[in-house]
VEXDREN-2710 file (C-alpha; in Angstrom, 1 decimal):
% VEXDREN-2710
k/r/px/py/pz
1/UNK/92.1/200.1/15.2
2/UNK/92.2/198.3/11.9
3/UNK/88.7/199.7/9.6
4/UNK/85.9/197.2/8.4
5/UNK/83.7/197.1/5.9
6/UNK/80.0/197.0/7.0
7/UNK/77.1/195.3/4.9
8/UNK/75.6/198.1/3.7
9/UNK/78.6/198.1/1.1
10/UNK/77.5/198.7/-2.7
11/UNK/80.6/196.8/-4.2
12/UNK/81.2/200.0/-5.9
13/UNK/85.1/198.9/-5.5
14/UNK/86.2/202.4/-4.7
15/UNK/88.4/201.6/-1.6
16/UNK/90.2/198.9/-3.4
17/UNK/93.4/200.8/-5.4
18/UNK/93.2/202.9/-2.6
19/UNK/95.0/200.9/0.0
20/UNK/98.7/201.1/0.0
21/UNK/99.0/197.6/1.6
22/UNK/96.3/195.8/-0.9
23/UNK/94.2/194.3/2.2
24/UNK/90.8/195.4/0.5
25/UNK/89.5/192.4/-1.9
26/UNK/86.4/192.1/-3.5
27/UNK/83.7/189.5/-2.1
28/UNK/84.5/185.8/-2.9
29/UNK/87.9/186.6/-3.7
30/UNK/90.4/185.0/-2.2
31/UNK/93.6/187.1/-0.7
32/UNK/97.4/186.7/-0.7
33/UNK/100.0/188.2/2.5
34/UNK/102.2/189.0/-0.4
35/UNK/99.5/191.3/-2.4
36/UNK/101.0/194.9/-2.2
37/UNK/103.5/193.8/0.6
38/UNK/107.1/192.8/0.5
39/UNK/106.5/189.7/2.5
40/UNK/108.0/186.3/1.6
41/UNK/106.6/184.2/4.1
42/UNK/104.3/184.6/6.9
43/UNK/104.2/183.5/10.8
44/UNK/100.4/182.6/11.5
45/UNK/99.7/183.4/15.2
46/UNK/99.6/179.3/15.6
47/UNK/103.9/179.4/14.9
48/UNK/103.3/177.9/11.2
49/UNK/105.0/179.6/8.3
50/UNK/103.2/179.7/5.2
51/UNK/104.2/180.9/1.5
52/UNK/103.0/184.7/1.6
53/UNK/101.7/184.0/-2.1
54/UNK/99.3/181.0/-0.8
55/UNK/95.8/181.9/-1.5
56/UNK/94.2/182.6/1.8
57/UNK/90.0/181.9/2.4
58/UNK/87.8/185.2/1.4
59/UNK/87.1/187.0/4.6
60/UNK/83.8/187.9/2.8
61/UNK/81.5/186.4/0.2
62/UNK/79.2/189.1/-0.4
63/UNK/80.8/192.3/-0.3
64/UNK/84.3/193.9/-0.8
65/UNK/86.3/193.4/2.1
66/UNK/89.4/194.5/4.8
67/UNK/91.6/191.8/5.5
68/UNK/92.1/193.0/9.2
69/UNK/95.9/191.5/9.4
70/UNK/96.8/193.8/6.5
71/UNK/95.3/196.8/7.4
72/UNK/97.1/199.8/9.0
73/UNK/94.6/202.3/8.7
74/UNK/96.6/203.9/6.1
75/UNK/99.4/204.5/9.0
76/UNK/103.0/205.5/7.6
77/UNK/101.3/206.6/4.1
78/UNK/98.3/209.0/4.7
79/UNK/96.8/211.1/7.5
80/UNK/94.0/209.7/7.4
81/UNK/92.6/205.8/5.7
82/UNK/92.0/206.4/2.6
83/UNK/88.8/203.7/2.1
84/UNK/87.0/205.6/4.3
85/UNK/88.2/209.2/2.6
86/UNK/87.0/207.7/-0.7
87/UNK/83.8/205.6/0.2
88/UNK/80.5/207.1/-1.1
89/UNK/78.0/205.2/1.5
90/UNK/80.5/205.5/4.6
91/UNK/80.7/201.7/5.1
92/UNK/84.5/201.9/5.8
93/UNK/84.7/202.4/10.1
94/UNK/86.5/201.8/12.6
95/UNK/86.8/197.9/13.8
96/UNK/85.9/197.9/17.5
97/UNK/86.7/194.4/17.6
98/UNK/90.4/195.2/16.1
99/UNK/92.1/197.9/18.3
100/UNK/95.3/198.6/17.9
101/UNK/97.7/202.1/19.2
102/UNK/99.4/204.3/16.0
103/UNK/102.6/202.3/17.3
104/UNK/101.1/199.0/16.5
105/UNK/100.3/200.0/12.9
106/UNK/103.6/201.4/12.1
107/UNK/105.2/198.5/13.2
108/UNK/102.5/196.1/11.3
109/UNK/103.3/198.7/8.2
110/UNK/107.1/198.3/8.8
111/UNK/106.9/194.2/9.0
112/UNK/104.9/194.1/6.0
113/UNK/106.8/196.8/4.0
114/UNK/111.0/196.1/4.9
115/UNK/110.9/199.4/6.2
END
């Protein structure tokens, strides 16, 4: 299950250097598939291929934020994700909406990494 960010977020900006596959961006910002990856280009779910350096849309506005395709809950990297491990209001949680099995992160971690 991929981790969120909930509202009651400070912006402290803890989380961010935290995640090995840069998918935590501050609000407003906008995010890249390349940021902390080894991707080139990406397959959107739709079958188009896009640059992985094109700016994609802020997921959030307001408050720092998890882009959900990125995140691997710090699988293949740490025991445990380190945004939640470092967050000082506990606003980094489990997704319910984003399941996914410890095999389905490691292979999102392998795709996105080369390894």
């Amino acid at each position: 299950m991929a981790i969120m960010i909930t509202d009651e977020c400070i912006n402290c900006g803890a989380c961010e250097p935290e995640c090995p596959n840069t998918a935590i961006y501050e609000g407003g910002l906008e995010w890249t598939w390349a940021g902390g990856t080894n991707l080139k280009e990406v397959k959107l779910e739709d079958g188009t291929v896009i640059d992985a350096n094109e700016p994609q849309e802020p997921v959030s506005d307001e408050f720092y934020y998890i882009v959900t395709q990125k995140c691997t809950e710090c699988t293949g990297f740490h025991e445990e994700p380190q945004c939640a491990a470092v967050c000082p209001v506990d606003c980094c949680v489990d997704d319910p909406d984003h399941e996914e099995s410890e095999e389905e992160l490691m292979a999102k971690k392998e795709y996105m990494h080369g390894e």
